[in-house]
KEMILUM-493258 format. One line per 2 residues: number of its first residue (from 1); their letters; for each residue x, y, z of N, C-alpha, C. Coordinates in nm, 3 decimals, always signed. Layout:
# KEMILUM-493258
NUM> A> X/Y/Z/X/Y/Z/X/Y/Z  ... .
***
This chain:
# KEMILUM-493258
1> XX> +0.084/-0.117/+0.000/+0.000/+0.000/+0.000/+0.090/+0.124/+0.000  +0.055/+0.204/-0.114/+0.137/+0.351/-0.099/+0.077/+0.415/+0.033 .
3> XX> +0.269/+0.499/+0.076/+0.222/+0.603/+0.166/+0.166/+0.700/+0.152  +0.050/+0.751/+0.234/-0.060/+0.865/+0.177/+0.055/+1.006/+0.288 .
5> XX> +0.147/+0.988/+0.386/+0.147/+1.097/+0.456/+0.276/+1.128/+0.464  +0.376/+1.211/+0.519/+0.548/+1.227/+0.538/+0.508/+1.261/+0.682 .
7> XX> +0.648/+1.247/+0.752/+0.660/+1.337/+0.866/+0.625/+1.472/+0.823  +0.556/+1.533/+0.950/+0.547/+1.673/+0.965/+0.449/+1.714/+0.903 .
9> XX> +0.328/+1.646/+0.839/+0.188/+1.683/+0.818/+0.088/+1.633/+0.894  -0.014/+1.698/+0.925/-0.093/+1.747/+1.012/-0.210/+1.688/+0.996 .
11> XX> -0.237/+1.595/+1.052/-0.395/+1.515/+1.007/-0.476/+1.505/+1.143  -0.586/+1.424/+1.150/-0.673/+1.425/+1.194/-0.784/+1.301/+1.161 .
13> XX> -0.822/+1.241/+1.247/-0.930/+1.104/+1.244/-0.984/+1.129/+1.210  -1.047/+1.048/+1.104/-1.181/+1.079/+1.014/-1.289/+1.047/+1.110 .
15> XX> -1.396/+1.111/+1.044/-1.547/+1.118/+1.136/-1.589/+1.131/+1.239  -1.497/+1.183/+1.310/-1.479/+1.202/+1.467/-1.474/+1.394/+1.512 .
17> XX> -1.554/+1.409/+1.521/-1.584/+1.540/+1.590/-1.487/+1.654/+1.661  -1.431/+1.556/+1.785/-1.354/+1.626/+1.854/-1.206/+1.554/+1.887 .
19> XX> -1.198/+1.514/+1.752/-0.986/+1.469/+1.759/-0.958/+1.560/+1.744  -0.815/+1.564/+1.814/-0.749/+1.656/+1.832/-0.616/+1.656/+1.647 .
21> XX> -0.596/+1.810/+1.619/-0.559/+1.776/+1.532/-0.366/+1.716/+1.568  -0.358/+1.653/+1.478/-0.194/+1.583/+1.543/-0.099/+1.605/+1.411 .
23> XX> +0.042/+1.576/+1.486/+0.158/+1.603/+1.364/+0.206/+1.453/+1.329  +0.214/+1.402/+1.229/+0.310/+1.308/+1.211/+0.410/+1.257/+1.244 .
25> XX> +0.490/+1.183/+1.305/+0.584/+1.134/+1.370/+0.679/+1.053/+1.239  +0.623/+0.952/+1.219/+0.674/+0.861/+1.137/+0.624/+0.737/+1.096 .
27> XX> +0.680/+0.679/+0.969/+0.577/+0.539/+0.941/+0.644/+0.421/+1.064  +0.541/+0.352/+1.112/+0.610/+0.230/+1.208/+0.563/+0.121/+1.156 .
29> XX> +0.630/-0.007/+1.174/+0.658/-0.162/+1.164/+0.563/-0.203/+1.254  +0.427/-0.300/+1.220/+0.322/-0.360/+1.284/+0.311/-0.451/+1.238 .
31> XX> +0.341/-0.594/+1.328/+0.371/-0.721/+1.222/+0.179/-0.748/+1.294  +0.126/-0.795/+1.177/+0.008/-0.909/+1.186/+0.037/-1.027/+1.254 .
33> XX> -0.040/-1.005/+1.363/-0.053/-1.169/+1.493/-0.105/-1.251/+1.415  -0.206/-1.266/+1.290/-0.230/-1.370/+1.254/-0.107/-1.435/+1.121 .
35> XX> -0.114/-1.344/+1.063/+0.018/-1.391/+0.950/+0.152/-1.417/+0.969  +0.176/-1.312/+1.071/+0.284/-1.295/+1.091/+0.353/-1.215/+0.991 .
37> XX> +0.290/-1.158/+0.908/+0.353/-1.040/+0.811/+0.398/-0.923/+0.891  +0.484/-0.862/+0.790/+0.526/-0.689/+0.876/+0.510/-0.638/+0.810 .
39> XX> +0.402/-0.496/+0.859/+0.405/-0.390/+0.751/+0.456/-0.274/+0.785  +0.513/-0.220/+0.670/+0.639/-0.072/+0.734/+0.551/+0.011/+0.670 .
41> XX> +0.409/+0.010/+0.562/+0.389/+0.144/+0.513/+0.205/+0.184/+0.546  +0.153/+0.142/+0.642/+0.050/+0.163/+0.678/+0.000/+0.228/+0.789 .
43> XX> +0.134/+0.209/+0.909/+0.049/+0.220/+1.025/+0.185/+0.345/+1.053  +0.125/+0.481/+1.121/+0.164/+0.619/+1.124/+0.152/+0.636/+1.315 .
45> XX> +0.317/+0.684/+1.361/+0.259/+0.722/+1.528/+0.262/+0.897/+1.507  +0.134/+0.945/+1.553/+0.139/+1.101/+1.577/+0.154/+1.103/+1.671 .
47> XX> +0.140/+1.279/+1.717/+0.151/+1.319/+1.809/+0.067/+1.435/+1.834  +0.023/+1.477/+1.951/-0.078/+1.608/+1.960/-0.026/+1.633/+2.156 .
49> XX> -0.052/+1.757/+2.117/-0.087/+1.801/+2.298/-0.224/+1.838/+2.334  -0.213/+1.806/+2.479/-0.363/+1.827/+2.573/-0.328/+1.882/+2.679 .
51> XX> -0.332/+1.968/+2.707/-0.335/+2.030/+2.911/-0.201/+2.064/+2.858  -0.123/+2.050/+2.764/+0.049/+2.093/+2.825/+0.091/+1.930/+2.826 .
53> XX> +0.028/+1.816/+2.813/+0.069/+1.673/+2.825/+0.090/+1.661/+2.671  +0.214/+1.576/+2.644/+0.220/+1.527/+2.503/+0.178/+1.392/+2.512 .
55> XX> +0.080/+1.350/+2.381/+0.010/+1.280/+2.408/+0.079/+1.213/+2.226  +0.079/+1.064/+2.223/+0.134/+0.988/+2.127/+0.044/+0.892/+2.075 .
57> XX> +0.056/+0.814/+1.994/-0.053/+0.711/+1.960/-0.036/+0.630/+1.779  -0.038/+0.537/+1.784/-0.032/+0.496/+1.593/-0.173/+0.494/+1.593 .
59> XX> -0.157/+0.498/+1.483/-0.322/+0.533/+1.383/-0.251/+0.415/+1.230  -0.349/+0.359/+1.146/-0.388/+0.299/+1.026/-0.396/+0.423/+0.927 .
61> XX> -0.310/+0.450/+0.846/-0.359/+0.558/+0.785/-0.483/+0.586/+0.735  -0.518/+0.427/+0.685/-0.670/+0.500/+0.610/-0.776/+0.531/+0.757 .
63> XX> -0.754/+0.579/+0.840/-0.829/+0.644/+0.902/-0.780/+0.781/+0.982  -0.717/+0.840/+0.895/-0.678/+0.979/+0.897/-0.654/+1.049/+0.761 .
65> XX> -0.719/+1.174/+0.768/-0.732/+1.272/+0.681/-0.649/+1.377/+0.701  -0.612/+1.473/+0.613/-0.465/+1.541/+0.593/-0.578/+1.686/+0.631 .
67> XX> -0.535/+1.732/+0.721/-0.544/+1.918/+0.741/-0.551/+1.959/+0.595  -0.611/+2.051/+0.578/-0.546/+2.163/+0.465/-0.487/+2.269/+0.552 .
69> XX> -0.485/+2.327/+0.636/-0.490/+2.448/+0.749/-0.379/+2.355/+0.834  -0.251/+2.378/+0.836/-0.178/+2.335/+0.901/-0.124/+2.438/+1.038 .
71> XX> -0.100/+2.442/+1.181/-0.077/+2.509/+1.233/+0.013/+2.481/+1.340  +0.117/+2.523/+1.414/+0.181/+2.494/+1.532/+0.100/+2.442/+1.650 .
73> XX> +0.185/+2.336/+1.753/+0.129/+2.270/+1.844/+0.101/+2.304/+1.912  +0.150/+2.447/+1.948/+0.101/+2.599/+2.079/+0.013/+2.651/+1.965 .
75> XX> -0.095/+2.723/+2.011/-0.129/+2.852/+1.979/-0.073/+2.960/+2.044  -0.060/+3.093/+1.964/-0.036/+3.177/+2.019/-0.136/+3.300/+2.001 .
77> XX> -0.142/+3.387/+2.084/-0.226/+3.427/+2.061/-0.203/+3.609/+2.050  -0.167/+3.698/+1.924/-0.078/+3.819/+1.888/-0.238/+3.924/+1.947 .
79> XX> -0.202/+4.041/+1.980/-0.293/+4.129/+2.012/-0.253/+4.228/+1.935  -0.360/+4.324/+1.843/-0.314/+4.456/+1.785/-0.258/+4.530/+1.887 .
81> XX> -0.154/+4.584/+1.816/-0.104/+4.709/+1.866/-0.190/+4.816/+1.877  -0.196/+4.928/+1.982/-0.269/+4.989/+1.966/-0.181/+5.132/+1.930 .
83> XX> -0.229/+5.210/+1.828/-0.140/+5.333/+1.759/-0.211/+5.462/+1.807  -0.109/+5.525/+1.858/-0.127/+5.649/+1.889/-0.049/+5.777/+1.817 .
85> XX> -0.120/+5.880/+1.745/-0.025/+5.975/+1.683/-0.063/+6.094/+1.763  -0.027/+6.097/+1.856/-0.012/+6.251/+1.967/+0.140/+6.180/+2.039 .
***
């Protein structure tokens, strides 16, 4: 199966409401208990934060969808300047 993702893009669980969006980590090695096959190009570990906790996990790719809107793992949050000409 072709890889659908690289490190460092930004996906998200399909059909699920409130996943958190996560970054890519890398493709990982998941051998099948019944075959005993290994597969190196399917199964993806992200990563996302919660509370300030980094939180990790593999996912199946085909059940993650790619961001279009990619963004850093902090938000930050910029305030206008406020301009004064006196």
């Amino acid at each position: 199966m072709p890889r659908k993702f690289k490190p460092g893009d930004w996906v998200k669980v399909k059909r699920k409401l409130n996943a958190p969006e996560m970054q890519v980590l890398k493709y990982v090695s998941k051998k099948d208990s019944i075959f005993g096959l290994v597969d190196n190009d399917s199964y993806l570990e992200c990563v996302w934060y919660k509370s300030g906790e980094r939180k990790s996990e593999v996912f199946h790719q085909n059940k993650l969808i790619k961001m279009i809107e990619t963004g850093g793992l902090f938000k930050t949050f910029l305030t206008n300047p406020k301009l004064s000409l006196t």
